[in-house]
C-alpha positions as CSV (number, residue, x, y, z in Angstrom):
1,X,120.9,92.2,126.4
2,X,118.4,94.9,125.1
3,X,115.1,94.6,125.6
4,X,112.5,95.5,122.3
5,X,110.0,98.4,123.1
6,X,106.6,97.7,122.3
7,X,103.2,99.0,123.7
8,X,100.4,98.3,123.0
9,X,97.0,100.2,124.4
10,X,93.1,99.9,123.9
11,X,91.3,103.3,124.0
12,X,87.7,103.6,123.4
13,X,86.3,105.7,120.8
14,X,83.6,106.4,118.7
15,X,82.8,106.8,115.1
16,X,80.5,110.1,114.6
17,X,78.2,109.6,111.9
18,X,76.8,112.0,109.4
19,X,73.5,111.8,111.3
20,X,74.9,113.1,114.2
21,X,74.9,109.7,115.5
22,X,77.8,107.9,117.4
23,X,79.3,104.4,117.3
24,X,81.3,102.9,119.8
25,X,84.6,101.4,118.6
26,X,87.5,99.6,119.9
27,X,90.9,101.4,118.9
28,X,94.0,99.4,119.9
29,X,97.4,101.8,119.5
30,X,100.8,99.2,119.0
31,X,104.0,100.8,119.1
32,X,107.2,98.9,118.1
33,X,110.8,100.3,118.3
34,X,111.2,98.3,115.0
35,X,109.3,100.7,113.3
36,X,110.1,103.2,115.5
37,X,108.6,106.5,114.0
38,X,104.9,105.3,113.6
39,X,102.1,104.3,115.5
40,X,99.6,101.6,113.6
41,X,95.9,101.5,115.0
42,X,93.4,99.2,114.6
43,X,89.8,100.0,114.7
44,X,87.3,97.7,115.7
45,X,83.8,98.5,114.4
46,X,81.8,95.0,114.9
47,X,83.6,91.6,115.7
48,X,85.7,90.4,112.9
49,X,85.8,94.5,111.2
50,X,88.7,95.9,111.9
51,X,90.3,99.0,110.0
52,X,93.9,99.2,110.2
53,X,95.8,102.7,109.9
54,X,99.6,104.0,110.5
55,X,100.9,106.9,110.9
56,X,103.4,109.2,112.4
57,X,104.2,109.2,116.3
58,X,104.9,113.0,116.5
59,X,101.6,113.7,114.4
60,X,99.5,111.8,116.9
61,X,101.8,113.4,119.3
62,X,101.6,117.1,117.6
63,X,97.6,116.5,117.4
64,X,97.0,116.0,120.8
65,X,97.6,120.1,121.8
66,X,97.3,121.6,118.2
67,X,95.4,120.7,114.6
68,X,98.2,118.2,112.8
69,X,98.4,116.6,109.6
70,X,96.9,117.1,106.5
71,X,96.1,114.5,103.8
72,X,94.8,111.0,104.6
73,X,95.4,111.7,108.5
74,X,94.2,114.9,110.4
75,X,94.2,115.2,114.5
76,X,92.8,117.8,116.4
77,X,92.1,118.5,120.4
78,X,88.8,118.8,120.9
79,X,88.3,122.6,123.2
80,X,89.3,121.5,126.7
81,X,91.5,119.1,125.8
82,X,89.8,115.7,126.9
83,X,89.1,114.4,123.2
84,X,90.9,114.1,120.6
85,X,89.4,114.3,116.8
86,X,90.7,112.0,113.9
87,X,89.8,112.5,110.6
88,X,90.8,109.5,108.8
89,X,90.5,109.6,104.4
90,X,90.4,106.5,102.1
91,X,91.9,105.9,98.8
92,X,88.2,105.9,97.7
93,X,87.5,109.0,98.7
94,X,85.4,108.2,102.0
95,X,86.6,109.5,105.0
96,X,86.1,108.7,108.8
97,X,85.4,111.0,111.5
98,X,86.4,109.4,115.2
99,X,86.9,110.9,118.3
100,X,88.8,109.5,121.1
101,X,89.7,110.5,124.5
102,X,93.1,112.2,125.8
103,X,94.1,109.9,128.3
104,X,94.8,107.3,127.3
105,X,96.3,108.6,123.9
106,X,99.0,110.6,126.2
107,X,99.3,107.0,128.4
108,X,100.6,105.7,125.0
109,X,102.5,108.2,123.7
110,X,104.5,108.4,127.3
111,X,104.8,104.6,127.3
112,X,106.2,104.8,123.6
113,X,108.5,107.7,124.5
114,X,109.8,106.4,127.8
115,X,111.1,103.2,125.8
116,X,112.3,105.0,122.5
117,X,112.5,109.2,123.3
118,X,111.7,111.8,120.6
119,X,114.9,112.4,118.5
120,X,116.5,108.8,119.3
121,X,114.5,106.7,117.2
122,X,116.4,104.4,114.6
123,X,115.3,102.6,111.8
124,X,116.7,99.5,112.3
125,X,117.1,98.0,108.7
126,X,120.3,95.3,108.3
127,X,122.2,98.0,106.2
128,X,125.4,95.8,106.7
129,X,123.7,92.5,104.9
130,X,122.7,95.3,102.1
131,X,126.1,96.8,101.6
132,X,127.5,92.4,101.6
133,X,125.1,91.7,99.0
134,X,126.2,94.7,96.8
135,X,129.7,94.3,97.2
136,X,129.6,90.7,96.5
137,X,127.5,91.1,93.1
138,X,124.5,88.8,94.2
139,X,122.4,91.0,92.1
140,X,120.9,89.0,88.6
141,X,123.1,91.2,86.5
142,X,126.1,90.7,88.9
143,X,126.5,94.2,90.2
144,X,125.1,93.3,93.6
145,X,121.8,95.4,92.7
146,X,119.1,94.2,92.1
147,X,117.0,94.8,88.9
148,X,118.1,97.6,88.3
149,X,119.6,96.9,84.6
150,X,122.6,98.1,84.6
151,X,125.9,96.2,84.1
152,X,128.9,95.6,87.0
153,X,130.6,98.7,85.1
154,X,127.0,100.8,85.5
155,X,126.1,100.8,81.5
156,X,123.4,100.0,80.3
157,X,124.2,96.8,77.8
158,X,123.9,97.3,74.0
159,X,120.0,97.2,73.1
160,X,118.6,98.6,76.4
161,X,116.5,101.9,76.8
């Protein structure tokens, strides 16, 4: 019997505002061998407000010692390596600066790699149910895949773009 890797960690944080202000918030860091090469985090800014975010293990990991990322996620050790920046963007444009310490990020990320190392993760999907359905045709068009248009024979039928 194997048993599922999951951890799951709270590590305070706080939101720095534009005013040079700062805002406690929760962050709770889940790690699930099911999804084995991201880390999801929730942030909790008031009860009942919570921001939810996922990314990649090895750039939360990469972010802790060196800048990492680019796009919507960007990590950075703060100088002396205790905190930890996070620059978090929005679809809307908005973006989110928090800061977080070490510690307990590295707690997480040894917990997550003690239960799944670095280079054995595996995306478990149910490939053999996939490669059934295919090969039996349980696709509407009765080539096993679904939606995709085409005949059992691959064509396109008569009238099609």
């Amino acid at each position: 019997m194997t048993t599922r890797t999951r951890v799951t960690t709270a590590v305070p944080a706080e939101l720095l505002l534009p005013d040079a202000g700062r805002m406690p918030v929760r962050s709770t860091w889940h790690y699930d061998c099911g999804d084995p090469f991201a880390v999801h985090v929730d942030f909790d800014v008031e009860p009942g407000v919570s921001e939810h975010w996922t990314f990649a293990r090895d750039l939360l990991a990469e972010g802790l010692d060196v800048p990492a990322g680019y796009g919507d996620v960007l990590i950075e050790p703060e100088a002396g390596h205790q905190h930890v920046l996070l620059i978090l963007r929005g679809v809307d444009g908005s973006t989110a600066l928090l800061r977080a310490g070490c510690a307990g990020l590295e707690e997480f990320l040894r917990r997550s790699f003690a239960g799944v190392p670095a280079g054995c993760e595996q995306y478990r999907a149910d490939l053999d149910d996939w490669i059934r359905a295919a090969l039996e045709g349980d696709g509407p068009d009765g080539d096993g895949l679904e939606g995709d248009g085409l005949d059992s024979g691959g064509q396109r039928p008569s009238g099609h773009r």
